[in-house]
ROVO-153290 format. One record per residue (C-alpha): residue in one letter; y negated, x negated, z. Coordinates in steps of 0.5 Angstrom, whole numbers, padded with zeros to 4 digits, always signed. Each point is the difference from the previous one (the first is absolute). Last residue first. Example, Ala and Ser with C-alpha at 12.3 -4.5 7.8 and 13.67 -1.06 7.14 Angstrom:
BEGIN
S+0002-0027+0014 A+0007+0002+0002 
//
This chain:
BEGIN
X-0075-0075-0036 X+0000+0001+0008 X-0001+0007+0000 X+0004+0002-0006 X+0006-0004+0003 X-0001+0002+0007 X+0000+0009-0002 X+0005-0002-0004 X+0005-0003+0006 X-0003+0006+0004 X+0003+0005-0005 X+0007-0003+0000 X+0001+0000+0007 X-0002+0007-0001 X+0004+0001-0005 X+0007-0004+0003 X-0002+0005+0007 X+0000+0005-0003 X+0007+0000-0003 X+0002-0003+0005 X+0000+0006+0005 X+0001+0004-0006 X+0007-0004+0000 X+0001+0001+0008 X-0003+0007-0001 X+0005+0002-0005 X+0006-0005+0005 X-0002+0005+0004 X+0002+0007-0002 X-0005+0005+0000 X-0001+0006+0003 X+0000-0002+0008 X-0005-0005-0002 X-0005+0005-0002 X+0001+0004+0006 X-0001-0006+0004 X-0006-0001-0003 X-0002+0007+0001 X+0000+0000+0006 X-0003-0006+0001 X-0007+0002-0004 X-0001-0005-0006 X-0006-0004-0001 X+0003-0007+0002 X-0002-0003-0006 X+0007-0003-0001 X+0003+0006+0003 X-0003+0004-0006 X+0002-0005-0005 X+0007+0000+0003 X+0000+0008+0000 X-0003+0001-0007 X+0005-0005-0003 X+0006+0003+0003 X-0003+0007-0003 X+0000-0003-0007 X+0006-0003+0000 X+0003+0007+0001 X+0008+0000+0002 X-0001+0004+0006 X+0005+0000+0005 X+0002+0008+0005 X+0006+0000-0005 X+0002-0007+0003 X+0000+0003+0008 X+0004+0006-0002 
//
């Protein structure tokens, strides 16, 4: 009953990490979120905004320092 309770929404994950990222996400909602969804999808999200904003302070560096 558990795994039909998941979501499968790559989008939903990634609203959830970006929101707990900026911390502007309510903690009941939080923990409903994290009830709906799988965690290697936020795990993987996780990265995945991570990788980005890594990768846009690196531009933000080089455009500033050329």
């Amino acid at each position: 009953m558990d795994e039909e309770k998941k979501s499968l929404n790559p989008l939903k994950a990634v609203t959830t990490v970006l929101s707990a990222f900026s911390g502007i996400r309510r903690g009941e909602d939080s923990r409903k979120a994290l009830a709906k969804l799988n965690p290697l999808q936020i795990i993987l999200a996780a990265f995945l905004c991570l990788a980005c904003f890594i990768g846009l302070l690196l531009l933000l560096v080089h455009s500033i320092a050329s």
